[in-house]
VODOZA-254820 format. One record per residue (C-alpha): x negated, y negated, z negated; residue in three letters. Coordinates in Angstrom, 2 decimals. Example, Ala and Ser with C-alpha at 12.3 -4.5 7.8 and 13.67 -1.06 7.14 Angstrom:
BEGIN
        u        v        w   aa
   -12.30     4.50    -7.80  ala
   -13.67     1.06    -7.14  ser
end
This chain:
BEGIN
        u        v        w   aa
   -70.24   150.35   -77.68  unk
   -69.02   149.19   -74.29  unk
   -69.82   151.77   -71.04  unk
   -72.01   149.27   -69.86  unk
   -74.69   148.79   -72.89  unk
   -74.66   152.42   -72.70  unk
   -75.55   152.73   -69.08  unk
   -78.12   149.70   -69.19  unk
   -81.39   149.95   -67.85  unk
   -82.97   147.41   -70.31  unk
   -81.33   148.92   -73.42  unk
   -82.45   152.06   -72.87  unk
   -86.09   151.04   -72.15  unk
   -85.99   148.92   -75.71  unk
   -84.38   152.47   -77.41  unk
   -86.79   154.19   -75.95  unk
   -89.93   152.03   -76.82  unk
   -88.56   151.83   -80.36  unk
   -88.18   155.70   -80.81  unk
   -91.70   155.52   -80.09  unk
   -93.13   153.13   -82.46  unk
   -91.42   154.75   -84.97  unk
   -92.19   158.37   -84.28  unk
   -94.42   160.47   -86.81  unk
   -97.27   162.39   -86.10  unk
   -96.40   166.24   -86.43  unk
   -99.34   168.43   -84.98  unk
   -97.33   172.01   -84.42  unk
   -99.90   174.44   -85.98  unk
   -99.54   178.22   -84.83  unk
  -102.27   179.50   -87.13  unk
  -103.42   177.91   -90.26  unk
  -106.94   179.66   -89.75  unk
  -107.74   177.95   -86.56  unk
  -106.51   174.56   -87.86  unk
  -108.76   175.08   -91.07  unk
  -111.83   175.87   -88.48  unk
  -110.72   172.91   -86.12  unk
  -110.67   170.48   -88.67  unk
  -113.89   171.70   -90.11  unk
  -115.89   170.19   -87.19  unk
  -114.36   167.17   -87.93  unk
  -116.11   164.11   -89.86  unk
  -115.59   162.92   -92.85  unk
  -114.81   159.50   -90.87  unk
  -112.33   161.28   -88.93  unk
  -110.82   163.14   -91.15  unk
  -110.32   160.00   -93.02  unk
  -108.63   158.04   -90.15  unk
  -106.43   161.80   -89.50  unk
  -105.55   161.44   -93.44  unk
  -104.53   157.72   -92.70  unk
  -102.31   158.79   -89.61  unk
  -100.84   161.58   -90.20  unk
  -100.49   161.21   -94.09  unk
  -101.58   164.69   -94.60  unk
  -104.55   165.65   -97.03  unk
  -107.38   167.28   -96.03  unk
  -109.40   168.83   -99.07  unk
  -112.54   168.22   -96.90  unk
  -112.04   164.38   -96.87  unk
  -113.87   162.09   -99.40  unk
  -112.37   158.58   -97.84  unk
  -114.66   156.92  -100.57  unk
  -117.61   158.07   -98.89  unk
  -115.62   157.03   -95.46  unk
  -117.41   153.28   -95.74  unk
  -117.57   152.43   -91.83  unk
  -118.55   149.46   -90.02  unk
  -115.59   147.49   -89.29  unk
  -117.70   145.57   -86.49  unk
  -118.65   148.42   -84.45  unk
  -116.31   151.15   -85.99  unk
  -118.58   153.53   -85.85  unk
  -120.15   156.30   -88.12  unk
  -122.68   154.67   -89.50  unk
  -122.08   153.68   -93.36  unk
  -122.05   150.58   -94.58  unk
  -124.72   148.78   -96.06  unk
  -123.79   145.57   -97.26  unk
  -121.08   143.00   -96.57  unk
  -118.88   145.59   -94.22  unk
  -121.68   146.10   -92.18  unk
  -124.19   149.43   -90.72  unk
  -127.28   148.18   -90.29  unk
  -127.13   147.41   -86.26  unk
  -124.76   145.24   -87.32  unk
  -126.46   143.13   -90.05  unk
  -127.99   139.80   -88.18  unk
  -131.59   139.78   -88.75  unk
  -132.21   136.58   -90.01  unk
  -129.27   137.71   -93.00  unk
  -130.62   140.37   -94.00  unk
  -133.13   142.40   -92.58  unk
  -135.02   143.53   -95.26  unk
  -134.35   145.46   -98.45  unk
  -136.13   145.02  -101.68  unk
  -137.19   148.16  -104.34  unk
  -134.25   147.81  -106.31  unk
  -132.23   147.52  -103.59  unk
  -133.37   150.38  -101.47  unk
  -132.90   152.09  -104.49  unk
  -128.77   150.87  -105.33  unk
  -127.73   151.12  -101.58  unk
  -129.73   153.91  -100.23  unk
  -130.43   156.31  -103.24  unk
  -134.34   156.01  -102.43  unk
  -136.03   157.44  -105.81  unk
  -139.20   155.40  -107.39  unk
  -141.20   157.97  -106.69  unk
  -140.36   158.25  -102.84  unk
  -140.82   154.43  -101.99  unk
  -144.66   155.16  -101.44  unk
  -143.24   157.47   -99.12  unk
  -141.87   154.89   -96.84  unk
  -144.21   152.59   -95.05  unk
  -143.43   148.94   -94.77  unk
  -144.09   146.48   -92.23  unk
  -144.03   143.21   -94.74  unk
  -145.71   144.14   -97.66  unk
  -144.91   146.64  -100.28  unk
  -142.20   144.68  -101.59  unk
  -139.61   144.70   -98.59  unk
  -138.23   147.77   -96.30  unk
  -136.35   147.61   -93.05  unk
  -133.00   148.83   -93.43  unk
  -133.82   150.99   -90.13  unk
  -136.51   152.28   -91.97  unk
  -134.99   153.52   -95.29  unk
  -131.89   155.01   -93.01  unk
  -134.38   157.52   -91.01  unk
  -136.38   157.78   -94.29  unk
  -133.19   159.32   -95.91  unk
  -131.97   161.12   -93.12  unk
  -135.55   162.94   -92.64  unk
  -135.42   163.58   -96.30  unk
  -132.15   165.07   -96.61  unk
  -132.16   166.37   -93.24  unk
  -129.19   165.02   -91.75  unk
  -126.54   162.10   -92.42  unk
  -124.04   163.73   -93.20  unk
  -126.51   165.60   -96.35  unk
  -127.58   162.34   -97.42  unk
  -124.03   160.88   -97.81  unk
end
């Protein structure tokens, strides 16, 4: 290598840059019982996307449940077609039959008298059957 590729500028921006792209993620962990409590706040989404970056497993992390919205990447799960359901367009599909809210949302038989509809007894807001599960389970997360 002549002195002058080893003194340029350029070439030493581009070597640095690539060291970068390349470089792992290594988190330097001091105590393994504050990382276990630090990643215990964590989502399931998160730990998902920290599993995907870092190529560590987290015993916590159940990436099939780990469905996100690709549109808004956010927390909210999927429904149908990729989407949470402030993403769905209305005019798709706004509405969810019994067998459906039943399939996508785990509503039980007995609970759809439970949840008032505005169309009918035949068709449920997705909005609706979301906060239906969530008050019934008590929390996202629980209903999962």
């Amino acid at each position: 290598m002549t002195s002058h590729l080893k003194k340029c500028i350029k070439k030493q921006a581009h070597d640095i840059a690539t060291a970068e792209k390349t470089r792992t993620y290594n988190f330097s962990i001091l105590n393994e019982s504050v990382h276990e409590v630090i990643v215990s706040f964590l989502s399931n989404q998160t730990l998902t996307k920290l599993q995907m970056i870092t190529g560590d497993h987290f015993e916590e992390c159940e990436p099939e449940l780990a469905g996100f919205c690709c549109e808004c990447e956010n927390d909210n799960p999927v429904i149908a077609g990729g989407l949470c359901r402030k993403c769905i367009p209305k005019e798709l599909m706004s509405h969810a039959s019994r067998p459906q809210s039943s399939k996508r949302y785990g509503v039980r038989k007995k609970d759809i008298r439970d949840v008032t509809s505005e169309h009918g007894h035949r068709k449920f807001s997705w909005r609706m059957l979301e906060h239906h599960m969530i008050k019934l389970c008590g929390s996202k997360k629980e209903w999962l």
